[in-house]
Backbone bond lengths (Angstrom), bond angles and torsions (degrees), N, CA, C in turn:
res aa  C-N    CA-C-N  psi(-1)  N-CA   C-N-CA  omega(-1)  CA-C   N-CA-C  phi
1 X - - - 1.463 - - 1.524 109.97 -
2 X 1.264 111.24 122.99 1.691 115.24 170.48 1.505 115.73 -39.82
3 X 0.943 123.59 135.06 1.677 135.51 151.99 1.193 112.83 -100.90
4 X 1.627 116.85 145.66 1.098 105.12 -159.16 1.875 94.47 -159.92
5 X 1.800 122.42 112.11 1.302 105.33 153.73 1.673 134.11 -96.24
6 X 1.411 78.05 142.51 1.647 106.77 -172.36 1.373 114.61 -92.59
7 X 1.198 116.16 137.13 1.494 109.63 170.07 1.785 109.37 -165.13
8 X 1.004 99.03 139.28 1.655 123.99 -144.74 2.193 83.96 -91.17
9 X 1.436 93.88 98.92 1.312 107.45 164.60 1.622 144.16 -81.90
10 X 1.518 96.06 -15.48 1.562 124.27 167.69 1.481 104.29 -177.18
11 X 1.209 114.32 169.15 1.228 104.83 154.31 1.417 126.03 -88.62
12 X 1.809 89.70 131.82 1.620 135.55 179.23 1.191 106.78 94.96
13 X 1.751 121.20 13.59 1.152 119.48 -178.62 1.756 112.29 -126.80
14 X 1.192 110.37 118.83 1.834 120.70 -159.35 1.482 84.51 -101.41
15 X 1.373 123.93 161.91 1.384 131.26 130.72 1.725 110.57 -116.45
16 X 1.125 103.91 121.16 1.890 112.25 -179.88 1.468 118.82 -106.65
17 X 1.020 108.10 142.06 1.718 103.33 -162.21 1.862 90.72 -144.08
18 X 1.575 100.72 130.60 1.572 82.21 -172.85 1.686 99.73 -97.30
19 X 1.462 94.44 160.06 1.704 104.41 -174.27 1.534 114.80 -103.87
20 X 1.363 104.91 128.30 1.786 103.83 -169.10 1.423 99.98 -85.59
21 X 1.635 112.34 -39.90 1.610 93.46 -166.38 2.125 66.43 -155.80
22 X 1.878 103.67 144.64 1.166 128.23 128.20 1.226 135.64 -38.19
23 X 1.364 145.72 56.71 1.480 129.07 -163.73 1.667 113.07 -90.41
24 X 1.403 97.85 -8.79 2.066 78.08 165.88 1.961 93.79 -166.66
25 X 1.635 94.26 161.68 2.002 89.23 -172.47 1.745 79.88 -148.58
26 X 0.938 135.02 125.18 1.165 131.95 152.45 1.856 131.83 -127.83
27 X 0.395 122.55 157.01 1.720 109.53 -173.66 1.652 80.43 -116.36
28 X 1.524 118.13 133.85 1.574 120.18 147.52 1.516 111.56 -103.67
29 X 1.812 104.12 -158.20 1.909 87.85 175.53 0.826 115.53 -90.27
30 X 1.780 135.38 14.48 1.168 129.69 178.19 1.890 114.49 -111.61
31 X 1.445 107.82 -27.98 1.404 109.62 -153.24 1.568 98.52 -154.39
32 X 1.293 119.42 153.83 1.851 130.10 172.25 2.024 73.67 -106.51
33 X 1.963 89.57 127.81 1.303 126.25 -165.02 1.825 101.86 -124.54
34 X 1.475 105.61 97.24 1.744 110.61 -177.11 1.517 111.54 -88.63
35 X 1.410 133.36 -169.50 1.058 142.55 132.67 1.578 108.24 -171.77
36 X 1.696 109.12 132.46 1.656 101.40 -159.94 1.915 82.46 -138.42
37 X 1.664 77.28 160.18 1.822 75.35 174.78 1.258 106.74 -110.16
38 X 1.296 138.74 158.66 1.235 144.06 -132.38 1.592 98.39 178.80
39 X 1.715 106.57 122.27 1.619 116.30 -173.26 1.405 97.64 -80.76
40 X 1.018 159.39 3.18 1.479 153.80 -149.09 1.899 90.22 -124.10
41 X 1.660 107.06 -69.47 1.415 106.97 -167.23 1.358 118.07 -114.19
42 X 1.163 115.08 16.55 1.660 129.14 161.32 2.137 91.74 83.22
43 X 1.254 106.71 -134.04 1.191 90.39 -178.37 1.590 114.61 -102.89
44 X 1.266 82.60 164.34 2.132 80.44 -176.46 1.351 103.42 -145.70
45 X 1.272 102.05 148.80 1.540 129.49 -168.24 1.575 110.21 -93.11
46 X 1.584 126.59 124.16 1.246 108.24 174.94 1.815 100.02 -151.14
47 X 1.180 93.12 145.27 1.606 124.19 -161.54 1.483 112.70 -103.71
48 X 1.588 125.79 105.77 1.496 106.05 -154.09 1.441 143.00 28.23
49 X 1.068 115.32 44.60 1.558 151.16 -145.22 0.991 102.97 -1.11
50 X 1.509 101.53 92.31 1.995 133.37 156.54 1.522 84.20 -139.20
51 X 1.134 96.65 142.99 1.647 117.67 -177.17 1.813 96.40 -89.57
52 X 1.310 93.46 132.24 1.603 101.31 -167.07 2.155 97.98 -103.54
53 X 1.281 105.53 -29.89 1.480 106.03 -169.58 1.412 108.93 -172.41
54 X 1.246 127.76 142.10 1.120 133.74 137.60 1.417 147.95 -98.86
55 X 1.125 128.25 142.60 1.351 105.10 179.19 1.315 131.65 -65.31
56 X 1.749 122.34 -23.11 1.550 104.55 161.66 1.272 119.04 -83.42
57 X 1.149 124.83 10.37 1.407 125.74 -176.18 1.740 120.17 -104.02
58 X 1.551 86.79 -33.81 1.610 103.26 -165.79 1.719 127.62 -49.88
59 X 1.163 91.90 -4.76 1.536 107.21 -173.43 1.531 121.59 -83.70
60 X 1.176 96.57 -48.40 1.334 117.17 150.25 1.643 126.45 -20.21
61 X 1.277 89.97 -93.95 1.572 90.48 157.30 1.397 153.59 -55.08
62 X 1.517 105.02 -27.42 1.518 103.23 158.96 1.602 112.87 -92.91
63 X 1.206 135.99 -25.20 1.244 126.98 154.70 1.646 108.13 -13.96
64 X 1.275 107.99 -76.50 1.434 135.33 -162.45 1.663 117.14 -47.28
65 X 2.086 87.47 -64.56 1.519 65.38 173.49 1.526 125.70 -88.41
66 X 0.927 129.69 15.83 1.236 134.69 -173.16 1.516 107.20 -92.41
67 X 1.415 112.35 -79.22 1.741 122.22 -179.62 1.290 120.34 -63.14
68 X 1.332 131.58 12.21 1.329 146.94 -165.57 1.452 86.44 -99.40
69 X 1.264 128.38 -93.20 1.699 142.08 175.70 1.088 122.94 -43.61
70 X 1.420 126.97 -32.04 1.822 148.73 169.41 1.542 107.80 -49.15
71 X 1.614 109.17 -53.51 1.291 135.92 -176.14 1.714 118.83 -42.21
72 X 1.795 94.51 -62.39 1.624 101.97 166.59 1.402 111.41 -107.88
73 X 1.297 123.06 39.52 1.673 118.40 166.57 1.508 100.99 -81.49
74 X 1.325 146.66 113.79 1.278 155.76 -170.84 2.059 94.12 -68.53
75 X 0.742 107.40 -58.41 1.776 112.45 -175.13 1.267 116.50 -146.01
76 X 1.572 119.06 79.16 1.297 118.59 174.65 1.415 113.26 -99.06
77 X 1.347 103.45 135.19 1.509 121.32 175.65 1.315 121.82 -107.41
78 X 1.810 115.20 -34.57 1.173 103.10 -164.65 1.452 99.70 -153.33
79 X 1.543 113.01 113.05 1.144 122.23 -163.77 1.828 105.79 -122.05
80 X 1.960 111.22 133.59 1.123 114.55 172.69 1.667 111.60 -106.12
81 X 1.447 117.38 163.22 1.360 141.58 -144.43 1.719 103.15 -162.67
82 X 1.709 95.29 89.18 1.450 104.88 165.02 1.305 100.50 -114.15
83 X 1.781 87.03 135.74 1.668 106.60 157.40 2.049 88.91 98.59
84 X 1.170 114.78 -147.36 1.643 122.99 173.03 1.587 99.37 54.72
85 X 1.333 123.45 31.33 1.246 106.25 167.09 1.993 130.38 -46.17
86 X 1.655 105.11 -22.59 1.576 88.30 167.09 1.585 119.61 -60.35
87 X 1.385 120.67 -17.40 1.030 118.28 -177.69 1.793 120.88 94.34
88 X 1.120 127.26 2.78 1.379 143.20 174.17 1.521 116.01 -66.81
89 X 1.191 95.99 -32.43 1.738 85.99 168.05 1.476 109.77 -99.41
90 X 0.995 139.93 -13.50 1.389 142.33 159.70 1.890 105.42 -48.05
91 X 1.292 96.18 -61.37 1.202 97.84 -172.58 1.763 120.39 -62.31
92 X 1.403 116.86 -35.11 1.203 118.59 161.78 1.298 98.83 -47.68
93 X 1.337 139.35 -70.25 1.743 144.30 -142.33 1.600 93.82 -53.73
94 X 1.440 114.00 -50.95 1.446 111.94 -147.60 1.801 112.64 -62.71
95 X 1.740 86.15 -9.62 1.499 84.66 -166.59 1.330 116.76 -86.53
96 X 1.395 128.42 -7.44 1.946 133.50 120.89 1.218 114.03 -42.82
97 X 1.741 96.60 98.00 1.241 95.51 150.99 1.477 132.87 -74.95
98 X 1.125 119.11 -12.45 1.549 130.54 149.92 1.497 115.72 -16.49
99 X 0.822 85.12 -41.79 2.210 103.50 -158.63 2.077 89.25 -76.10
100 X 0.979 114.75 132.12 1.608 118.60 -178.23 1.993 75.37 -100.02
101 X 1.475 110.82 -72.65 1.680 116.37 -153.65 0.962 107.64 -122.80
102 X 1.558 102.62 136.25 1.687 116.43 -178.55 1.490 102.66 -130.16
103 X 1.270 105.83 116.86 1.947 124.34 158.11 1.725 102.12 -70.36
104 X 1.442 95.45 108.44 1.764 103.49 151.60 1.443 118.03 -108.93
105 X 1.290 110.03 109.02 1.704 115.52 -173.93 1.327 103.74 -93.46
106 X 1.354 133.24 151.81 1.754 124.85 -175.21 1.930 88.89 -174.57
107 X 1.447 98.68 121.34 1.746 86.92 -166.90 1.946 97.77 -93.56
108 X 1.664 96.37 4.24 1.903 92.02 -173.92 1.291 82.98 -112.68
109 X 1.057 144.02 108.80 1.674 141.23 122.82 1.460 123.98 -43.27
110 X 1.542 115.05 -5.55 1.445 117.45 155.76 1.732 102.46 -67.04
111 X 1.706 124.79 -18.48 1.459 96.04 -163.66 1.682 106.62 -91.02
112 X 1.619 88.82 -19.10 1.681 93.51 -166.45 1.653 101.51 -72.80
113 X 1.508 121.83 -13.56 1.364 94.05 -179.90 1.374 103.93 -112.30
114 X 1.411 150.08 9.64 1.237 162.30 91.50 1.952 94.37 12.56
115 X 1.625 113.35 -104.82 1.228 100.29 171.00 1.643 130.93 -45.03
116 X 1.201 122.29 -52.57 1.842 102.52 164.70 1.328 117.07 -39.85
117 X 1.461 120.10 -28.24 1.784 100.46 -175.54 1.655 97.34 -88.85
118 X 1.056 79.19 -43.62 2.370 76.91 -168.14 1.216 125.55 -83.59
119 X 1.620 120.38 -44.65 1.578 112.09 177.88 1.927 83.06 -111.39
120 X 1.673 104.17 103.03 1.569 98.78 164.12 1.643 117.44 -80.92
121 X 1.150 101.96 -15.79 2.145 120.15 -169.70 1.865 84.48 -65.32
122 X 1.396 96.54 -57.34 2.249 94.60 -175.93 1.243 125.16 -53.54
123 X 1.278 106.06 -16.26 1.570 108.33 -150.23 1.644 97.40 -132.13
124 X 1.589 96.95 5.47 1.851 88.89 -177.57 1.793 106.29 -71.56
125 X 1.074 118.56 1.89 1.492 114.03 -166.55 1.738 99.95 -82.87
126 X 1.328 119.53 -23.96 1.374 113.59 -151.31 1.849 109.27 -87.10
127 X 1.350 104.27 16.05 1.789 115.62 172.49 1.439 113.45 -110.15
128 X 1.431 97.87 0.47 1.627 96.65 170.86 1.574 113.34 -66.31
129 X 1.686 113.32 132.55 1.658 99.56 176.47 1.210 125.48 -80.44
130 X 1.633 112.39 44.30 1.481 105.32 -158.65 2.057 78.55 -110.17
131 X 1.463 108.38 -31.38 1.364 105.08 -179.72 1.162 134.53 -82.31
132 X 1.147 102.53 157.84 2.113 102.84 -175.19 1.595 87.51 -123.21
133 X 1.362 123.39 121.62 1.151 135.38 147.98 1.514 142.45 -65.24
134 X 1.584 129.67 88.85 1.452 107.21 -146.25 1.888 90.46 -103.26
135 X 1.171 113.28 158.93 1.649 114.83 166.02 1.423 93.97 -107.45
136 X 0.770 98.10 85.24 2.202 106.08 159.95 1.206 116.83 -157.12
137 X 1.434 109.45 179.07 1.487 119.34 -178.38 1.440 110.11 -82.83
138 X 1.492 98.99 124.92 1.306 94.31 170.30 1.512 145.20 -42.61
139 X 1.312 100.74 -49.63 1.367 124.61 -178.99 1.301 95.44 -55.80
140 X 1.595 140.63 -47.43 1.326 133.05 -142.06 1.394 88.15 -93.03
141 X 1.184 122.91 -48.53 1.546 141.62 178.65 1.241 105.61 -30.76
142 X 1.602 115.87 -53.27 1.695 119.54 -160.35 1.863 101.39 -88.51
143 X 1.752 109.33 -30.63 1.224 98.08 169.63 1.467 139.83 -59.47
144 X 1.410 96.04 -22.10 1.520 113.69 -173.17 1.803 118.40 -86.15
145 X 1.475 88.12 -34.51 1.463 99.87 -159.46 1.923 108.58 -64.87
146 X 1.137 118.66 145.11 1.444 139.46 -168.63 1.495 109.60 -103.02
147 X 1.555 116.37 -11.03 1.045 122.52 -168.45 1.762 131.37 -90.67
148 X 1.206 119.25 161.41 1.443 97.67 -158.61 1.613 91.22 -119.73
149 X 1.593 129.69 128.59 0.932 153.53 -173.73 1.943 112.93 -110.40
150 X 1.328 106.26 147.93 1.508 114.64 179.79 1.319 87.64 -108.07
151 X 1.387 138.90 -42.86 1.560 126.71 -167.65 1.471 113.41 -137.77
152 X 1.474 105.46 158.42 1.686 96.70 -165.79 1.675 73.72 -140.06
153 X 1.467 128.09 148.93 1.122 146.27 151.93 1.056 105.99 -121.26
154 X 1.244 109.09 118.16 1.935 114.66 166.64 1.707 104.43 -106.55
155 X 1.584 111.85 100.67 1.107 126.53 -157.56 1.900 83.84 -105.05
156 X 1.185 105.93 89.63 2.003 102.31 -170.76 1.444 97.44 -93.08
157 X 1.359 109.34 176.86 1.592 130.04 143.79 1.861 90.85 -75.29
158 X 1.322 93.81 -173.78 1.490 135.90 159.07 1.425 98.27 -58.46
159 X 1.338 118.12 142.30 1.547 137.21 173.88 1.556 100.73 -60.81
160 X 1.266 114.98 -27.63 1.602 131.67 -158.71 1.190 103.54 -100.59
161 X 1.488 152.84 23.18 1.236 126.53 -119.86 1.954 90.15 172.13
162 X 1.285 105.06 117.28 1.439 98.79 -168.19 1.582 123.63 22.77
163 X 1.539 106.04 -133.49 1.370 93.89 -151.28 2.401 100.25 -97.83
164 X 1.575 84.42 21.18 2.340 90.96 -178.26 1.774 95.66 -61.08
165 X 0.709 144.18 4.18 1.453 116.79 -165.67 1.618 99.94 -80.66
166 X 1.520 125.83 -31.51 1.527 107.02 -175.75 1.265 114.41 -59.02
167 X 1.506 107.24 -34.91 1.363 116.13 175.65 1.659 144.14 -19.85
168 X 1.745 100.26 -27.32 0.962 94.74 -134.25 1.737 57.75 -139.73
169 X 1.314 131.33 81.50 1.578 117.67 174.21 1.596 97.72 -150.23
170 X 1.330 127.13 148.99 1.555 121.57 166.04 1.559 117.00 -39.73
171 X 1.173 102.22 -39.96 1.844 115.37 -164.61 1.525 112.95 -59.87
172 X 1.440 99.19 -24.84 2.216 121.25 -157.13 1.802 70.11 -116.90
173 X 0.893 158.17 -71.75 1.417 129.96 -155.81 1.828 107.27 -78.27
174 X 1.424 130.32 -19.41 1.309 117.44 135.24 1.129 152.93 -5.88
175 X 0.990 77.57 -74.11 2.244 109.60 -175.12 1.542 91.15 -106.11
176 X 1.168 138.31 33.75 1.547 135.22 130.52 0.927 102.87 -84.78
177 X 1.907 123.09 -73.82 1.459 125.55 171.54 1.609 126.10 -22.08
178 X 0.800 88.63 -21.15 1.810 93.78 -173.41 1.532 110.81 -110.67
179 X 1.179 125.25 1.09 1.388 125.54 143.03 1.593 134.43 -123.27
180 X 1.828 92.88 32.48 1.848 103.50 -178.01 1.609 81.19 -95.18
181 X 1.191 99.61 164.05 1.262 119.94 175.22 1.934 101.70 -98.10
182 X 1.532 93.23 155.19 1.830 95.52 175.73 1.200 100.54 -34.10
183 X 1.429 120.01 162.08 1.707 131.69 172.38 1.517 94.39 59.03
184 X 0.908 127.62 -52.94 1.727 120.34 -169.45 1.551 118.05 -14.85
185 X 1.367 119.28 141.67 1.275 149.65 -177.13 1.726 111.72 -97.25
186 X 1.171 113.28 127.67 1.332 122.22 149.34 1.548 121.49 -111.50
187 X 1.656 136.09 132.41 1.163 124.89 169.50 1.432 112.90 -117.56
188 X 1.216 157.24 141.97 0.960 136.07 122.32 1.722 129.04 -136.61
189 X 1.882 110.60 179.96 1.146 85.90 -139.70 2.165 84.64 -91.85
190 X 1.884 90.33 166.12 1.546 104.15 -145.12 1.471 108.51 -111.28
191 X 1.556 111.21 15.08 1.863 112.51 -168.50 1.724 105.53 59.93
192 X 1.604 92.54 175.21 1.317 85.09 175.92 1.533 126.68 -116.81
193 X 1.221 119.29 160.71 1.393 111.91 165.81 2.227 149.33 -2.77
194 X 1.743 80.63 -53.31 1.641 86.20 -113.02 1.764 79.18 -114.45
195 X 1.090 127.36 -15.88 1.812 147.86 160.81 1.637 102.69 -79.71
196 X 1.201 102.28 100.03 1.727 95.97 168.20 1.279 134.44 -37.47
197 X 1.520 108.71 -42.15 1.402 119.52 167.94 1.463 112.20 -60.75
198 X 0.895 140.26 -72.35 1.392 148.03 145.65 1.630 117.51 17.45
199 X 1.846 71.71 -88.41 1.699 107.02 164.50 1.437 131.20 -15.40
200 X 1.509 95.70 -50.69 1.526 112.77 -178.95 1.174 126.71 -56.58
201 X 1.391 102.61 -63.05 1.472 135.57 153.19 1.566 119.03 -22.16
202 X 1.180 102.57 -81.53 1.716 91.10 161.77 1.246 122.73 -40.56
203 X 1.405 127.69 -57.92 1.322 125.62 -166.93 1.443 123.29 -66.35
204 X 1.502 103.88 -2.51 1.910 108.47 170.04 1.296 82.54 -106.36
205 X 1.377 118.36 -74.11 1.683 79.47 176.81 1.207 148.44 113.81
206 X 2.282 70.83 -167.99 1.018 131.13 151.40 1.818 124.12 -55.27
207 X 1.279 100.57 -33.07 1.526 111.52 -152.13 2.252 91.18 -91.35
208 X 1.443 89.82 -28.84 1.524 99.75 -159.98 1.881 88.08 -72.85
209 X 1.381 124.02 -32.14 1.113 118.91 -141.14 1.863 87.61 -104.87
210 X 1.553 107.09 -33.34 1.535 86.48 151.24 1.510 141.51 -53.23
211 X 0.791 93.97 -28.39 1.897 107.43 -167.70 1.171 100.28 -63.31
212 X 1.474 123.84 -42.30 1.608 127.13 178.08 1.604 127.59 -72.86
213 X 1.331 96.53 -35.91 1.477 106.09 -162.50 1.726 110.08 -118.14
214 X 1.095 126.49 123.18 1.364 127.40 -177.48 1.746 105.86 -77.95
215 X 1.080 119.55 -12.64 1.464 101.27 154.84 1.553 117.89 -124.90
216 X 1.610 138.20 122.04 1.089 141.27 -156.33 2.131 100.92 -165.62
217 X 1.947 76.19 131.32 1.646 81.10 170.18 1.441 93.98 -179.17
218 X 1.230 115.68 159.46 1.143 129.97 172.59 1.773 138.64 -95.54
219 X 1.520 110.40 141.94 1.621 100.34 -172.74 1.341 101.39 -144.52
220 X 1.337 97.65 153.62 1.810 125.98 -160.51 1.790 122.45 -85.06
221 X 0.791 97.14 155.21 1.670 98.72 174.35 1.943 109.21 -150.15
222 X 1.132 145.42 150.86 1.142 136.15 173.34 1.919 97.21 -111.00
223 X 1.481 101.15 119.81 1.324 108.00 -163.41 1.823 96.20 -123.70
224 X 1.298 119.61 92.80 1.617 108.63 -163.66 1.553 116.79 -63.38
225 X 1.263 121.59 -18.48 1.642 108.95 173.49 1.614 119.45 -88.17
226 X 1.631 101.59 -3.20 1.724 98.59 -174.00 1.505 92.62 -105.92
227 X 1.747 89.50 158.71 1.728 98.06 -154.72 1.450 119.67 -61.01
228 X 1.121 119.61 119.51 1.556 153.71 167.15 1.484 106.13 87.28
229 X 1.559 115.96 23.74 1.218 137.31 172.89 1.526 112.04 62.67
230 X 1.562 127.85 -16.37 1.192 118.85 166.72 1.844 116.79 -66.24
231 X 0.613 123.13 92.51 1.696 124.98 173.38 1.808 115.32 -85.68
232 X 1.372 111.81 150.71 1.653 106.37 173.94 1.466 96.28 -150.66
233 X 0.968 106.45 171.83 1.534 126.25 -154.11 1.651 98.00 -147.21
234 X 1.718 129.92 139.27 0.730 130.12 -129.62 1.879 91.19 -129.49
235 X 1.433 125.18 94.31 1.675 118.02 170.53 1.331 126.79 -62.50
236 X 0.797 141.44 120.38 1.909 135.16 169.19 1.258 111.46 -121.78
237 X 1.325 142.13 145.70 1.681 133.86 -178.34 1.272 95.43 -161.54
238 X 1.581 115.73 160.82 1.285 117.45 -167.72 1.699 99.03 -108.29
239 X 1.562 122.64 40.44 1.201 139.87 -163.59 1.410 139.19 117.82
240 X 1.763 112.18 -9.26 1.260 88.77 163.90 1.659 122.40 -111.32
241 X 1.252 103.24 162.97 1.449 125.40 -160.06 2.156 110.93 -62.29
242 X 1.491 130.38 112.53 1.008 109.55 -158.79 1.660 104.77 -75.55
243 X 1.592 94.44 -17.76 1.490 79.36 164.28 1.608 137.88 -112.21
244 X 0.772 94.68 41.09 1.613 112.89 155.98 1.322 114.26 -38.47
245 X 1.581 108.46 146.09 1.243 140.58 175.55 2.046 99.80 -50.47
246 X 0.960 110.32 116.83 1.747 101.25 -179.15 1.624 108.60 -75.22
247 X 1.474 104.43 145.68 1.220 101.88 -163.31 1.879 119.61 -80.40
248 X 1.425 120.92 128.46 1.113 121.89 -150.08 1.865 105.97 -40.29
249 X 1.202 120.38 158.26 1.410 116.97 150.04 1.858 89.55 86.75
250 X 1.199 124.72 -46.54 1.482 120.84 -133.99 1.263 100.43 -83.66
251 X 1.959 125.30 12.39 1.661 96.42 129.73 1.236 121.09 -168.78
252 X 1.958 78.33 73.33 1.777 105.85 159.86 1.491 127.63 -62.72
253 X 1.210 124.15 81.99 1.689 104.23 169.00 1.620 89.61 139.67
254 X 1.728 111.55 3.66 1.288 100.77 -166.53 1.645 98.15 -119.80
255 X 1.398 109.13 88.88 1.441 117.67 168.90 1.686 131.21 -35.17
256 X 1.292 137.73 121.56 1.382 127.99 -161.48 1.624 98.78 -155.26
257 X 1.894 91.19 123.02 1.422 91.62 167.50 1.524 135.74 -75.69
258 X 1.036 98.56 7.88 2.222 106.10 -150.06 1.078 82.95 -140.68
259 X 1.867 124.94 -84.22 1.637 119.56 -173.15 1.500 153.37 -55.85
260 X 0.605 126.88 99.59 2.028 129.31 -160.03 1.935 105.82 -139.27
261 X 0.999 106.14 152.17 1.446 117.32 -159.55 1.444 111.12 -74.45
262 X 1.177 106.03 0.41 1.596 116.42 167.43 1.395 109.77 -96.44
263 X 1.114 121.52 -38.71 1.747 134.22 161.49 1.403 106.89 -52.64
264 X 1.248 116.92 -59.39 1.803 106.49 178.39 1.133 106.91 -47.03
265 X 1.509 125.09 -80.85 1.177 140.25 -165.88 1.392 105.87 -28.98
266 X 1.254 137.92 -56.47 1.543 162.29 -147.33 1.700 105.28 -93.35
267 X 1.353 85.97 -25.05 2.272 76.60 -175.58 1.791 101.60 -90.90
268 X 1.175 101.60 -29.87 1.699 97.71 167.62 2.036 121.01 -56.11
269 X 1.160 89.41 -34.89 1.628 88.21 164.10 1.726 133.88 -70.49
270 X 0.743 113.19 83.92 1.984 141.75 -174.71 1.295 106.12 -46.02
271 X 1.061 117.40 110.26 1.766 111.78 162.76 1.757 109.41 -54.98
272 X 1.386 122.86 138.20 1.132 116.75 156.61 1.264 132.56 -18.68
273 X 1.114 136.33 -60.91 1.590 137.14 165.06 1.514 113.28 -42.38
274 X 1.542 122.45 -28.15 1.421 110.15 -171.64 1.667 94.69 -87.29
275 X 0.877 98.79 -45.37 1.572 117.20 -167.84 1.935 104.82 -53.13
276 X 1.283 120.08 -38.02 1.361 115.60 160.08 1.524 111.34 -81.34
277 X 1.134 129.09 -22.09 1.584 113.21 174.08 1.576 108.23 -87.33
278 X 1.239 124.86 45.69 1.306 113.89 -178.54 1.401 89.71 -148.11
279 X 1.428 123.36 -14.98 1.505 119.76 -167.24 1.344 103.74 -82.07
């Protein structure tokens, strides 16, 4: 008999993915923690069953948010990483050598060793000694911290979706601002468009992440397992320009299936429809 995951993408709209084999189910104290193998997308990761990543897909997305902001960071040294417990955007980061120190915050350490056993290719970034791995809450993490950062990735779940909802509040995009450094970058990722439910979501936001930051806008990626495959990701900076000239050299030697400097340039351009749900 087929097995098959389901997951409710809007309403009247499923995405189904059939499952060859279960290879792990765990409940931690925050979240029921899957991973199934699947002939279509190899294995995939899912988080109170919302599909968090796949492996043919996964590239995609950390490409994006990572080398998008990397590109015009003029001198980054020290970049933080909430949430992304598979570890995929870590692993993009490490590949700046620019970067001396990287904060990986992840408040489930059930996920980070979830990815070390199953996707090791995602999670090979997190033995670099450039990182400090913290198990805490983000939010509390960023309130506390004294430290001065060039980049912040807020690599979340869903607001809806274990423990992302602080994530996503004026108060937690605040107290980022207040430990980016001048020019400093915030990214994170922004739901999508084009699903009302979704939809919504971005568009506060969007609106929340203006209020803080005098430069803020959003940019695209086409990610086929996240809902209706348009995905965007959310820029804020305390002045620099996302489209800026990319900085020479900064990414020689760094192989990419999805990202290329014609792709940056190009995901900042908004179809009309996004461009009124953000106004």
């Amino acid at each position: 008999m087929d097995v098959w995951h389901r997951e409710r993408q809007s309403k009247g709209a499923d995405l189904m993915i059939r499952i060859e084999k279960v290879l792990h189910s765990v409940q931690s104290e925050y979240q029921k923690i899957e991973v199934f193998e699947t002939e279509t997308f190899g294995r995939v990761l899912v988080i109170d069953g919302y599909l968090m990543l796949t492996e043919k897909d996964e590239f995609i997305y950390h490409e994006m948010i990572v080398h998008v902001p990397m590109s015009v960071l003029r001198d980054p040294k020290r970049a933080l990483v909430i949430g992304g417990g598979d570890g995929g955007t870590v692993r993009e980061l490490v590949r700046h050598g620019c970067l001396e120190r990287i904060d990986f915050v992840e408040i489930d350490g059930e996920v980070i060793e979830t990815s070390k056993r199953f996707f090791p290719s995602v999670a090979s970034g997190m033995g670099d000694p450039r990182v400090t791995t913290h198990i805490a809450d983000g939010v509390e993490f960023v309130a506390e911290s004294k430290d001065g950062y060039d980049l912040i990735i807020v690599d979340s779940t869903d607001p809806f979706v274990g423990p992302g909802e602080g994530l996503f509040t004026e108060a937690f995009y605040g107290d980022c601002a207040s430990i980016l450094n001048e020019g400093g970058i915030l990214v994170n990722q922004h739901e999508s468009p084009y699903y009302g439910e979704n939809a919504e979501i971005a568009r506060k936001t969007h609106l929340k992440l203006r209020r803080v930051f005098p430069v803020c806008t959003v940019y695209q990626a086409f990610i086929p397992t996240y809902p209706s495959g348009h995905w965007l990701f959310g820029f804020a900076s305390k002045g620099t320009d996302p489209l800026s000239d990319p900085v020479p050299g900064r990414m020689d030697g760094i192989a990419t299936r999805y990202f290329n400097e014609d792709v940056r340039k190009a995901s900042f351009a908004l179809p009309n429809y996004v461009r009124s749900l953000l106004e």
